[in-house]
C-alpha positions as CSV (number, residue, x, y, z in Angstrom):
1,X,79.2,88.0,98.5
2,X,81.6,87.2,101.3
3,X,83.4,90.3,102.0
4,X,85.9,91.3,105.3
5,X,86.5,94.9,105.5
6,X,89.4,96.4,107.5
7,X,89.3,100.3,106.6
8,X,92.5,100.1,104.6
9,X,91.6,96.5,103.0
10,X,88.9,94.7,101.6
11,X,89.0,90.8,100.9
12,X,86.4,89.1,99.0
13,X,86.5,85.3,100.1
14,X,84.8,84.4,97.3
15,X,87.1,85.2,94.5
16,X,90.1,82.3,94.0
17,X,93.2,83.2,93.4
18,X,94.7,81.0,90.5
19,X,98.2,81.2,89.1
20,X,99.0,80.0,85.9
21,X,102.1,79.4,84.1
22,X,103.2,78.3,80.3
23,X,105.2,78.9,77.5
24,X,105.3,80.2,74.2
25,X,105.4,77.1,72.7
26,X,101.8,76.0,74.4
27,X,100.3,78.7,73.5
28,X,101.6,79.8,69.8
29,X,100.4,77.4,67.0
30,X,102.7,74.9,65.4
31,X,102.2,76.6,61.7
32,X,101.9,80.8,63.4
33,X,104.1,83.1,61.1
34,X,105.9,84.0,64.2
35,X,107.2,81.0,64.1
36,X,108.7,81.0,61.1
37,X,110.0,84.1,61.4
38,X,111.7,83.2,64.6
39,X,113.5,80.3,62.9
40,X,115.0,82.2,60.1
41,X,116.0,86.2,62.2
42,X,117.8,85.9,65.3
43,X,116.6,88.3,67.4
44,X,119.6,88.2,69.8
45,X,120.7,91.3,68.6
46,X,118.4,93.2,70.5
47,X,119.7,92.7,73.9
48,X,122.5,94.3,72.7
49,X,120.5,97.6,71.5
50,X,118.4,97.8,74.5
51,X,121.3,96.8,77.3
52,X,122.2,100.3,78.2
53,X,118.4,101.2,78.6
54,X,118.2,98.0,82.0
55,X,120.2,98.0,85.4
56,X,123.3,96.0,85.6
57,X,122.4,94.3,89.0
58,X,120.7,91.2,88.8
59,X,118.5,92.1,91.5
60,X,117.2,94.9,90.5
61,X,115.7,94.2,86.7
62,X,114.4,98.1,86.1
63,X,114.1,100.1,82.7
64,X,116.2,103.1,83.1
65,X,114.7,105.8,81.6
């Protein structure tokens, strides 16, 4: 294992870092109840509910608790 050590930090070379992106509709199968549901509910109600609950600035994107 390939490993620098700084006191505060360790970095192992030999892991790769990978980021991955997608989307619901690559991962969630063609025929998935979810699906269906999603066609026939509109869910758009909830941001509604839960607006009060999230910061109004853009920036910051925080659940208020």
């Amino acid at each position: 294992m390939n490993k620098v050590s700084n006191n505060m930090i360790t970095i192992n070379k030999d892991v790769q870092c990978e980021f991955l992106m997608t989307t619901m509709e690559e991962i969630v199968p063609k025929d998935s109840l979810f699906r269906k549901i999603d066609k026939y509910i509109d869910f758009n109600f909830i941001y509604d509910e839960v607006k009060d609950l999230y910061s109004e600035s853009n920036e910051d994107r925080v659940l208020i608790l």
